[in-house]
PQR file with spaces between the fields and no chain letter, atoms N, CA, C, O and H, PARSE charges and radii, in Angstrom:
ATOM       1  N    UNK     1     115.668   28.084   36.177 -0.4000 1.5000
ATOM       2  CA   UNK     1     117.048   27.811   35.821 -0.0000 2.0000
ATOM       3  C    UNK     1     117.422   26.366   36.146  0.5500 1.7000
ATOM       4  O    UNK     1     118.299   25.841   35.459 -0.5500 1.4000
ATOM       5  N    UNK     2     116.870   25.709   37.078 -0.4000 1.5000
ATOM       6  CA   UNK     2     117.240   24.843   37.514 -0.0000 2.0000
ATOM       7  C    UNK     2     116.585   23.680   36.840  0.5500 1.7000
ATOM       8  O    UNK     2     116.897   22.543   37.193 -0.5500 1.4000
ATOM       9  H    UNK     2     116.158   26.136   37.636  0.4000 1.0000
ATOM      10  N    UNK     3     115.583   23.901   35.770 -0.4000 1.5000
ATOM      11  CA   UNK     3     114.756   23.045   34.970 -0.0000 2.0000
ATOM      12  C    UNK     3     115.345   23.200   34.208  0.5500 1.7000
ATOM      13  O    UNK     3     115.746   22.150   33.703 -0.5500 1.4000
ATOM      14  H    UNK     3     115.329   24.825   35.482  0.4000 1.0000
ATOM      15  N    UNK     4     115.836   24.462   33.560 -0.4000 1.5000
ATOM      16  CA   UNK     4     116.648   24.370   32.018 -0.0000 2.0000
ATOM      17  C    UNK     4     118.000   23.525   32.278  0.5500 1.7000
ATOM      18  O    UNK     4     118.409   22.753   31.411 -0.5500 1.4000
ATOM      19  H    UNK     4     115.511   25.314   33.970  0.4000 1.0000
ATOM      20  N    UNK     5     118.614   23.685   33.390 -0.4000 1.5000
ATOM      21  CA   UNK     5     119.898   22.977   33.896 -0.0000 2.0000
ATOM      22  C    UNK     5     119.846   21.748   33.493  0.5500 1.7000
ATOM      23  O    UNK     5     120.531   21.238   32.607 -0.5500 1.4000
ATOM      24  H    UNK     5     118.282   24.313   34.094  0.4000 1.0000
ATOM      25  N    UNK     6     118.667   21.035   34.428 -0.4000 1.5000
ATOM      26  CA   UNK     6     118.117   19.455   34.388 -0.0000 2.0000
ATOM      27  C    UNK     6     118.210   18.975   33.069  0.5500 1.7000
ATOM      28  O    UNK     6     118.843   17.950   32.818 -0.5500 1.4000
ATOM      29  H    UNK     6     118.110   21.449   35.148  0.4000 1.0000
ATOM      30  N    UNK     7     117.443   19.844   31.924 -0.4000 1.5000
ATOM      31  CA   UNK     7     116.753   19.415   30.653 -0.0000 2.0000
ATOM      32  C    UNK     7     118.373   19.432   29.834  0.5500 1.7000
ATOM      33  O    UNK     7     118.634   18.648   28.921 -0.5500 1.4000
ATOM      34  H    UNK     7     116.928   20.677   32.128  0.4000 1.0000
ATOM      35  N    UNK     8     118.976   20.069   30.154 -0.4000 1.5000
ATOM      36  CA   UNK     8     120.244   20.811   28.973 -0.0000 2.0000
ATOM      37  C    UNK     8     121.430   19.855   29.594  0.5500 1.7000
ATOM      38  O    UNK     8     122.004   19.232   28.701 -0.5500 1.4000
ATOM      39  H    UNK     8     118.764   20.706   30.895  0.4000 1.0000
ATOM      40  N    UNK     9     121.915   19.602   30.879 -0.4000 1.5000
ATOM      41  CA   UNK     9     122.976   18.989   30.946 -0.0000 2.0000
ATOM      42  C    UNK     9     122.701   17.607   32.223  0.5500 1.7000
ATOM      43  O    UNK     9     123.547   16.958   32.838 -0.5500 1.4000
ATOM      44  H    UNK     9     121.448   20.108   31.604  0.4000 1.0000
ATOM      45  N    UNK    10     121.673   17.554   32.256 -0.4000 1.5000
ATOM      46  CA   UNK    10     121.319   16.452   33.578 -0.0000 2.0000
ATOM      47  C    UNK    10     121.552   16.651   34.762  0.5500 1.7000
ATOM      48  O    UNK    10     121.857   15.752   35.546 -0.5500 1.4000
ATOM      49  H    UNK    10     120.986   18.081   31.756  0.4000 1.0000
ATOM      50  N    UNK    11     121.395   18.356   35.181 -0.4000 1.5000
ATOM      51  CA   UNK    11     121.797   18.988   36.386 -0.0000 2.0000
ATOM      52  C    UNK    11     121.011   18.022   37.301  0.5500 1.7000
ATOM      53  O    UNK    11     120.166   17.236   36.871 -0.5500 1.4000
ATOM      54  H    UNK    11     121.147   19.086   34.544  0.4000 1.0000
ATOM      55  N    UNK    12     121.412   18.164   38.793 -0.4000 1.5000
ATOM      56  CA   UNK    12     120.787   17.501   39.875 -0.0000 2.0000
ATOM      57  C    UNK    12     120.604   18.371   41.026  0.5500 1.7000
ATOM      58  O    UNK    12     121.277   18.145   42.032 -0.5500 1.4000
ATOM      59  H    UNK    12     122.098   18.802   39.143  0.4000 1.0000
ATOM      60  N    UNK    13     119.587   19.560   41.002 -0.4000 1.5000
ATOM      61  CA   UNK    13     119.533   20.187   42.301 -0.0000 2.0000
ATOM      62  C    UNK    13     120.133   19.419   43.851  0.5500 1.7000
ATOM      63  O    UNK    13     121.168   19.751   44.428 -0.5500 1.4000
ATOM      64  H    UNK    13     119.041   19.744   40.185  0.4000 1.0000
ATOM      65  N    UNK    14     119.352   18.541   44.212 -0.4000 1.5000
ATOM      66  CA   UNK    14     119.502   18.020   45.561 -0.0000 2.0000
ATOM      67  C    UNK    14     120.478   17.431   45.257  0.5500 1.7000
ATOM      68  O    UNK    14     121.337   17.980   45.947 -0.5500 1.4000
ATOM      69  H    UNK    14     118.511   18.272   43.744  0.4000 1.0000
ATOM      70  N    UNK    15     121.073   16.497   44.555 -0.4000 1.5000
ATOM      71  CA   UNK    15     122.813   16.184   45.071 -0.0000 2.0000
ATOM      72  C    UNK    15     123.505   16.948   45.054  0.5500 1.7000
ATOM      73  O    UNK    15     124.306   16.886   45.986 -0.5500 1.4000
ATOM      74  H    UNK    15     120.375   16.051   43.994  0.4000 1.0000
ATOM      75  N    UNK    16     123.663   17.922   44.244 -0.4000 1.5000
ATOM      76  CA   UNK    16     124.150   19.557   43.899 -0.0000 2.0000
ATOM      77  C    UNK    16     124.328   20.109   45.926  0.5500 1.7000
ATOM      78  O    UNK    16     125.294   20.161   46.687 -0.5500 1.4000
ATOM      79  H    UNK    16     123.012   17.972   43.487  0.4000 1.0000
ATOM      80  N    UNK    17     122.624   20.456   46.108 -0.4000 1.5000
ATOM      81  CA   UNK    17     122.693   20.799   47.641 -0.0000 2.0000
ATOM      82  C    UNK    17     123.511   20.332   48.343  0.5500 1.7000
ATOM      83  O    UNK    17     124.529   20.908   48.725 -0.5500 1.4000
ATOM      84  H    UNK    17     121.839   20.414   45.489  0.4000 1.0000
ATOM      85  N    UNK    18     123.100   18.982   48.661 -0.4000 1.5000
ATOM      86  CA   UNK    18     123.813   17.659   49.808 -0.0000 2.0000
ATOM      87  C    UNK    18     125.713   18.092   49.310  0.5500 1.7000
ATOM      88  O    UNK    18     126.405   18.391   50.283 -0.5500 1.4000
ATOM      89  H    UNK    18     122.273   18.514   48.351  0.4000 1.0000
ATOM      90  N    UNK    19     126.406   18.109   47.979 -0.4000 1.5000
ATOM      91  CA   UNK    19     127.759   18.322   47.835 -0.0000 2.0000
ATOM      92  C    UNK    19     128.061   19.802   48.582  0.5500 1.7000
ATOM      93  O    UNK    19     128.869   20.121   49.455 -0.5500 1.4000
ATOM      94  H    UNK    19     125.844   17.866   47.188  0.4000 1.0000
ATOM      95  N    UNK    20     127.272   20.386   48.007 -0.4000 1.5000
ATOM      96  CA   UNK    20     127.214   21.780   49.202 -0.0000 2.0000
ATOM      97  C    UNK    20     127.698   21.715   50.312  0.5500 1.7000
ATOM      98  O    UNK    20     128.887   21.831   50.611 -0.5500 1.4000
ATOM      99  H    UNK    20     126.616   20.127   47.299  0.4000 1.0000
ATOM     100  N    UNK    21     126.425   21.446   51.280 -0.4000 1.5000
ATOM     101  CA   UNK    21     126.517   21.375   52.530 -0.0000 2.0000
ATOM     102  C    UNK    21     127.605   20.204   53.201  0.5500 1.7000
ATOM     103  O    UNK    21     128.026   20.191   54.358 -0.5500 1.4000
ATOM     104  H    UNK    21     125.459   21.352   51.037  0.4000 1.0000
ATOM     105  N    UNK    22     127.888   19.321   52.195 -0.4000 1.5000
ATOM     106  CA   UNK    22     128.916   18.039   52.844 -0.0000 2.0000
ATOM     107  C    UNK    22     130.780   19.373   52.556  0.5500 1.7000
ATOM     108  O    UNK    22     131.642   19.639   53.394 -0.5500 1.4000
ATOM     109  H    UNK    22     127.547   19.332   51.255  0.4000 1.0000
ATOM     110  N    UNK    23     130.669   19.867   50.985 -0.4000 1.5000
ATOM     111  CA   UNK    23     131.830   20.603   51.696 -0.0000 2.0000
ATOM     112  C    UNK    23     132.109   21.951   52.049  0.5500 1.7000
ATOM     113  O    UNK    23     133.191   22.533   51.967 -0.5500 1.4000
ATOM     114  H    UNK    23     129.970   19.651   50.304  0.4000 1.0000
ATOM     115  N    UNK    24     130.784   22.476   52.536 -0.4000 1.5000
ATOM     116  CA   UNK    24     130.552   23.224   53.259 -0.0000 2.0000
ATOM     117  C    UNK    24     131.479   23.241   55.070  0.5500 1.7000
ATOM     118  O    UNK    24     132.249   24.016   55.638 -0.5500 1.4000
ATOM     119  H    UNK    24     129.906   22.003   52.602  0.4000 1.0000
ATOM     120  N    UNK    25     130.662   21.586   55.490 -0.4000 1.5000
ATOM     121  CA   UNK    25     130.940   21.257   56.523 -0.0000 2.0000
ATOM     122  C    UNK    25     132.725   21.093   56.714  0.5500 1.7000
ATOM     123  O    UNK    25     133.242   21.521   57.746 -0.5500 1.4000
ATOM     124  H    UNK    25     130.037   20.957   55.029  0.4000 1.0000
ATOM     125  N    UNK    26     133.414   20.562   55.829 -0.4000 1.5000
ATOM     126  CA   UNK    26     134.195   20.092   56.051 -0.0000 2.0000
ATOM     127  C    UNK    26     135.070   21.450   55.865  0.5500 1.7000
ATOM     128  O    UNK    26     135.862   21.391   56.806 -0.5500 1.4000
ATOM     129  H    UNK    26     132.994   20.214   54.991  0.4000 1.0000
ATOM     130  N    UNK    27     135.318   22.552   55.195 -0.4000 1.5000
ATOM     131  CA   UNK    27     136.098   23.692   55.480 -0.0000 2.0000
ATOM     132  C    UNK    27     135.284   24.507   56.422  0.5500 1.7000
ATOM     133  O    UNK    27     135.734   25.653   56.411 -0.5500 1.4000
ATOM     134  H    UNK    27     134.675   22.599   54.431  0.4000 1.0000
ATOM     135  N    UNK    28     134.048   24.370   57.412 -0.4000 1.5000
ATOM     136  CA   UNK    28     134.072   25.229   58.251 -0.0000 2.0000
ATOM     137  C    UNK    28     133.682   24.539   59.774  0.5500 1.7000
ATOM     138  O    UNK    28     132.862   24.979   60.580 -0.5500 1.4000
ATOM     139  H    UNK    28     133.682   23.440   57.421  0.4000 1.0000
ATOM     140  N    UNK    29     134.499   23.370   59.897 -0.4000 1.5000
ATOM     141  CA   UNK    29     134.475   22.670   61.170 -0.0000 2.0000
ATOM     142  C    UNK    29     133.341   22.153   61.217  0.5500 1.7000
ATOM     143  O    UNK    29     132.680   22.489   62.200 -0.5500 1.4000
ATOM     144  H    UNK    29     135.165   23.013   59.242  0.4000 1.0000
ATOM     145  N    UNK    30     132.771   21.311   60.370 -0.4000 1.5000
ATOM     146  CA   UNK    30     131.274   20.664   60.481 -0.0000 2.0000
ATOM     147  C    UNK    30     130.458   21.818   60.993  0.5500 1.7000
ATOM     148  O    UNK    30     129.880   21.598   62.057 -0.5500 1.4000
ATOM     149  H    UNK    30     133.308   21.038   59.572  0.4000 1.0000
ATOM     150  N    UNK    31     130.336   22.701   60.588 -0.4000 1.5000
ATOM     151  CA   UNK    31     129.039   23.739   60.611 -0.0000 2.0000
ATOM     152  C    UNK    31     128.259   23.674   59.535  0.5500 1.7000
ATOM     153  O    UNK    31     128.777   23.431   58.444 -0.5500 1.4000
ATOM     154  H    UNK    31     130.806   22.879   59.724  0.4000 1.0000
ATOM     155  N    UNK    32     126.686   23.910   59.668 -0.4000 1.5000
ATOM     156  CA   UNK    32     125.723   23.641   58.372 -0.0000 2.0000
ATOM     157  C    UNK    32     125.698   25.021   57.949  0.5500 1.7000
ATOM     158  O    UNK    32     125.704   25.794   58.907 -0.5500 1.4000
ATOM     159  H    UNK    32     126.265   24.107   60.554  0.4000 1.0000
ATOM     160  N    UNK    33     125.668   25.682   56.589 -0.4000 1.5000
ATOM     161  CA   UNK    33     125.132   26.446   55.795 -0.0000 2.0000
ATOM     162  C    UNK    33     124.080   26.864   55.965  0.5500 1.7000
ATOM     163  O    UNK    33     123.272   25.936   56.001 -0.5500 1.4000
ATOM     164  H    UNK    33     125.663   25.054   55.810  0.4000 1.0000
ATOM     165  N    UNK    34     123.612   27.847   56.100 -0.4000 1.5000
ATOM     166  CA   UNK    34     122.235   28.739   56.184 -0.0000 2.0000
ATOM     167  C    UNK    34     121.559   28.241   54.744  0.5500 1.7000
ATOM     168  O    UNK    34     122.227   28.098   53.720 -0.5500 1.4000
ATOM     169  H    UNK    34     124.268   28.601   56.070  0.4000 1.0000
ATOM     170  N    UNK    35     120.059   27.990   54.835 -0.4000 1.5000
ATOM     171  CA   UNK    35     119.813   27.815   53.422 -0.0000 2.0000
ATOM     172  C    UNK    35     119.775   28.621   52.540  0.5500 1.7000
ATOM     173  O    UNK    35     119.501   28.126   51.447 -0.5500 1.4000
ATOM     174  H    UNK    35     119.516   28.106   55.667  0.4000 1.0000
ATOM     175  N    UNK    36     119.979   29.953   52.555 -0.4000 1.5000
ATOM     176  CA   UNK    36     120.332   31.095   51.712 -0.0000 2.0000
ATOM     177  C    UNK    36     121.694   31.138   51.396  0.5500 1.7000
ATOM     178  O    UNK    36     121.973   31.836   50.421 -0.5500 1.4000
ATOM     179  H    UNK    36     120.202   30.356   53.443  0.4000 1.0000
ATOM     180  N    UNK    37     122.520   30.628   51.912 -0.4000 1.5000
ATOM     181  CA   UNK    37     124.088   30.162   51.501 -0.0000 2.0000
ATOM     182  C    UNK    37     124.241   29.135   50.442  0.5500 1.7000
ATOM     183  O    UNK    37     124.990   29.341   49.487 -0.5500 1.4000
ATOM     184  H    UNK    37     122.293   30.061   52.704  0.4000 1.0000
ATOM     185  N    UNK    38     123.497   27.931   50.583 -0.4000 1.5000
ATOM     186  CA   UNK    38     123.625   27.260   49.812 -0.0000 2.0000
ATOM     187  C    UNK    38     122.543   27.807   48.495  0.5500 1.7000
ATOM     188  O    UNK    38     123.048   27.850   47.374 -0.5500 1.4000
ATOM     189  H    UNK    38     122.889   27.764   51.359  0.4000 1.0000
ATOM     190  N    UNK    39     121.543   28.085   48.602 -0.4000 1.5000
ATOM     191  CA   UNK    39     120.649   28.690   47.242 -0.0000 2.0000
ATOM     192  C    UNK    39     121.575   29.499   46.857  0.5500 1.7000
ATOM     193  O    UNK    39     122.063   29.298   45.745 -0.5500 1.4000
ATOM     194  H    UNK    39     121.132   28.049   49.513  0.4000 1.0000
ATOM     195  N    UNK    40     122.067   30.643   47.685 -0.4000 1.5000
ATOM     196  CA   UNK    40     123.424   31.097   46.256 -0.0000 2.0000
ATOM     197  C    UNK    40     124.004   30.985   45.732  0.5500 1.7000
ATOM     198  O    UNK    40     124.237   31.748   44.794 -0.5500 1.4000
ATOM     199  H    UNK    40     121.671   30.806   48.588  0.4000 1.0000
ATOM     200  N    UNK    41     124.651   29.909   46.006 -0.4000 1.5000
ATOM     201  CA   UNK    41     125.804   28.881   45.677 -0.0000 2.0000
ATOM     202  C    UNK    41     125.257   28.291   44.942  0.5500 1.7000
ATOM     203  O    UNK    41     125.744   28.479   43.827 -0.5500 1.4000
ATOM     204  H    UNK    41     124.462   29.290   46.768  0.4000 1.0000
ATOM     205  N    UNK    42     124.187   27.407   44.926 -0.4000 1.5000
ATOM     206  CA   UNK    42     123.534   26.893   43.685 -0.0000 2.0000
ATOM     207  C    UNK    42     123.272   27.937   42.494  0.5500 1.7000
ATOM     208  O    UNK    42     123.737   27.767   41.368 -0.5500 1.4000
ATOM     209  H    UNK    42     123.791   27.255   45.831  0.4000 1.0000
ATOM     210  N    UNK    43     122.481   29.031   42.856 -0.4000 1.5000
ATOM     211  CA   UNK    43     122.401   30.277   42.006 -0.0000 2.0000
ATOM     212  C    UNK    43     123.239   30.248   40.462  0.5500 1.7000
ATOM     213  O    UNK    43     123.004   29.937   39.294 -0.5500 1.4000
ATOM     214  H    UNK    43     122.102   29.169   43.772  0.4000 1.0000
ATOM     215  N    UNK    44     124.471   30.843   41.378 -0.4000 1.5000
ATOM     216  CA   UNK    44     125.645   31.269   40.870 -0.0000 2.0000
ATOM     217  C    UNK    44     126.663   29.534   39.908  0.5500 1.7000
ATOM     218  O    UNK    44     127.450   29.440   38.965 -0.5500 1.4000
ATOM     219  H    UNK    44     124.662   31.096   42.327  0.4000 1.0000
ATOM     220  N    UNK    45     126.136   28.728   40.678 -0.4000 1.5000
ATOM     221  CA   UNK    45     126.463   27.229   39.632 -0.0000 2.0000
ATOM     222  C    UNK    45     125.944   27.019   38.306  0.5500 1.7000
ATOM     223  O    UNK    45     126.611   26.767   37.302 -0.5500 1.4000
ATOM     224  H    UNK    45     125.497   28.804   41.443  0.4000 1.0000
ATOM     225  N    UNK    46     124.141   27.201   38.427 -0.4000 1.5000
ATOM     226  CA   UNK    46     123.603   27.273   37.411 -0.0000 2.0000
ATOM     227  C    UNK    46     123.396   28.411   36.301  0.5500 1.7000
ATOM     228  O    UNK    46     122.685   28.256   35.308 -0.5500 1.4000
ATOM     229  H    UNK    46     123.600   27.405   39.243  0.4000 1.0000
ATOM     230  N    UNK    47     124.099   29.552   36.597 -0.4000 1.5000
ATOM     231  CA   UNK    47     124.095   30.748   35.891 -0.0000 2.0000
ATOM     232  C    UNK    47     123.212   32.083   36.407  0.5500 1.7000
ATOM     233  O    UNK    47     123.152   33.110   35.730 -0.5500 1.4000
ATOM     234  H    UNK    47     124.677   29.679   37.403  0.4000 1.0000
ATOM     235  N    UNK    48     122.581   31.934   37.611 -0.4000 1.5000
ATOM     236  CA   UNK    48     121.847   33.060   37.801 -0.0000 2.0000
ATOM     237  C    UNK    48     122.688   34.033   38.694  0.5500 1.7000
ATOM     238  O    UNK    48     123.494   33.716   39.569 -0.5500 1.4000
ATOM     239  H    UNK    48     122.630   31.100   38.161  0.4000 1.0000
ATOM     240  N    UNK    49     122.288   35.410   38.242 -0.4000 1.5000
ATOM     241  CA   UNK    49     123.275   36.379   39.110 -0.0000 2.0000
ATOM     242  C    UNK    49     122.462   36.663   40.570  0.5500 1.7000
ATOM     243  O    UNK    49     122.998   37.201   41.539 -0.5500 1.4000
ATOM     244  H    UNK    49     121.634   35.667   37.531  0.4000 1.0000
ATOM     245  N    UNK    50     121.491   36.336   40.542 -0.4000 1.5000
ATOM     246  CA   UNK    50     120.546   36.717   41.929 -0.0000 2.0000
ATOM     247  C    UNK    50     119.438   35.261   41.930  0.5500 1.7000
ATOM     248  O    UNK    50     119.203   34.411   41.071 -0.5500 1.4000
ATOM     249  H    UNK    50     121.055   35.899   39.755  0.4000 1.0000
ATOM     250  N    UNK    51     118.846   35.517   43.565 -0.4000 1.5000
ATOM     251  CA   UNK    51     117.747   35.127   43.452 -0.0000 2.0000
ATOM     252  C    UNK    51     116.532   35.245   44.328  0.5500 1.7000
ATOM     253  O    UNK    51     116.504   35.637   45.495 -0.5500 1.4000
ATOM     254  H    UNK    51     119.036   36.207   44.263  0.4000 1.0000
ATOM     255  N    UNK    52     115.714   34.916   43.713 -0.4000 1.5000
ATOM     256  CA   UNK    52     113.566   35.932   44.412 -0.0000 2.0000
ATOM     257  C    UNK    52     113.422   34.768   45.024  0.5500 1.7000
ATOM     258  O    UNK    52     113.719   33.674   44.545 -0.5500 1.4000
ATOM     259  H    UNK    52     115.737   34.597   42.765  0.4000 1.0000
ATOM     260  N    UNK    53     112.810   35.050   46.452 -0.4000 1.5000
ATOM     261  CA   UNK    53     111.915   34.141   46.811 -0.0000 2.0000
ATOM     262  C    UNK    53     110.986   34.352   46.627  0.5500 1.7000
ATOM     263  O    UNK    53     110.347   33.379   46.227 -0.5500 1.4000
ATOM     264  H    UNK    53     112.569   35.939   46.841  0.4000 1.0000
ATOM     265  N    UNK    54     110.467   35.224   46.708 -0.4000 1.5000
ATOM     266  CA   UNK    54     108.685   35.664   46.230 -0.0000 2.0000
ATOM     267  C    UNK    54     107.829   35.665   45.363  0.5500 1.7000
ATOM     268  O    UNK    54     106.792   36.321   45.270 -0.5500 1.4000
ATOM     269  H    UNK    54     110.987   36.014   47.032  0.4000 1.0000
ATOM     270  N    UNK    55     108.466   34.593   44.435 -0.4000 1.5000
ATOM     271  CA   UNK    55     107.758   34.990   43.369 -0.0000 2.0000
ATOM     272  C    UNK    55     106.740   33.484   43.055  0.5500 1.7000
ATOM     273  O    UNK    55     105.938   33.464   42.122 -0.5500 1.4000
ATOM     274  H    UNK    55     109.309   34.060   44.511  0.4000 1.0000
């Protein structure tokens, strides 16, 4: 998803992340995001309703 993102609208995973976690921090008292917080959040940006690590 995150390749079709890239290819289709010039998505940017990692600045995508980093905006995450920057306002992440700032509505929960500078606390960091679990990285399963932010992969959902990305998830759910790029259109997926879930997501596998295992695969």
């Amino acid at each position: 998803a995150r390749e079709a993102a890239k290819a289709s609208r010039g998505y940017n995973s990692e600045a995508t992340q980093q905006r995450l976690e920057e306002t992440f921090r700032q509505h929960m008292g500078g606390k960091v995001p679990h990285q399963w917080q932010a992969d959902v959040s990305e998830a759910l940006l790029v259109g997926l309703d879930w997501v596998r690590e295992d695969l």
